[in-house]
C-alpha angles and dihedrals in degrees: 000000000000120000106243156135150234123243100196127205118193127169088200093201092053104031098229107141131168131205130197136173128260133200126204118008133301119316142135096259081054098054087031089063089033094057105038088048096052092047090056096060087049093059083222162044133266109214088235138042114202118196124169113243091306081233104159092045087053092047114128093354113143117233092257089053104038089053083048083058094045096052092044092056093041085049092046094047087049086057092060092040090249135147103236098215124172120206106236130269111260098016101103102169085071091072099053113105086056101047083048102045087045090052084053104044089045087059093041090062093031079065096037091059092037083060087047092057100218137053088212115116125176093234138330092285089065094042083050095052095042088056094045092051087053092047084042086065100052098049129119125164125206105151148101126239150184121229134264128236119274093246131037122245122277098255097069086098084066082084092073097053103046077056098050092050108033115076109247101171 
């Protein structure tokens, strides 16, 4: 099994979420690559993204690089025309309708591999799709969005190279 992680997408009025699979720990290429994808099986853009404080991509980060991190989520939510917004520390109640949701979604796949009957895949892209077939099966839209930009940004090649460099054997 990869050691991985989920980067979890959720439109809390709607109900639409996305999961994808992350490799490694939490970093901006991951949430880079978690966020344009999910916005990309949206079709579209909120006007907002919401994180919590980002604090374990932030752990043991200098000041010269967390303010590189910061710049680079603010630029990357510009791109898609978002209002990069954080839930405030200590007021845990804001991030609610995301915990809940991710305890849901994690027990949703824990039974849906439970139905496969094994948590053997052949390689990541298997894991991916499994996971986007499970989600598949949760979503509901009921919102309305802007659109994305006709390209995506610049760091979906980042992909490549986590793989390159992560085990995924």
């Amino acid at each position: 099994m990869l050691d991985c992680r989920f980067y979890h997408f959720r439109l809390p009025f709607s109900g639409f979420e996305h999961a994808h699979v992350v490799l490694g720990g939490e970093s901006f290429v991951a949430l880079a690559e978690g966020l344009q994808n999910a916005l990309w099986s949206l079709g579209g853009v909120p006007e907002q993204h919401r994180s919590d404080s980002l604090s374990a991509a932030f752990r043991n980060l200098g000041a010269d690089a967390k303010e590189d991190l910061t710049t680079r989520y603010e630029a990357f939510c510009g791109y898609y025309g978002m209002t990069p917004t954080r839930n405030n520390r200590g007021v845990s109640h804001e991030n609610g309708s995301i915990e809940s949701a991710h305890g849901h979604l994690k027990r949703a796949l824990a039974d849906a591999l439970l139905l496969r009957a094994s948590r053997d895949f052949d390689d990541l892209a298997a894991w991916r799709g499994f996971v986007d077939e499970s989600v598949g099966r949760r979503l509901f839209i009921r919102t309305r969005l802007e659109s994305h930009p006709p390209d995506r940004h610049i760091s979906h090649g980042l992909t490549a190279l986590l793989e390159i460099f992560c085990d995924t054997a």
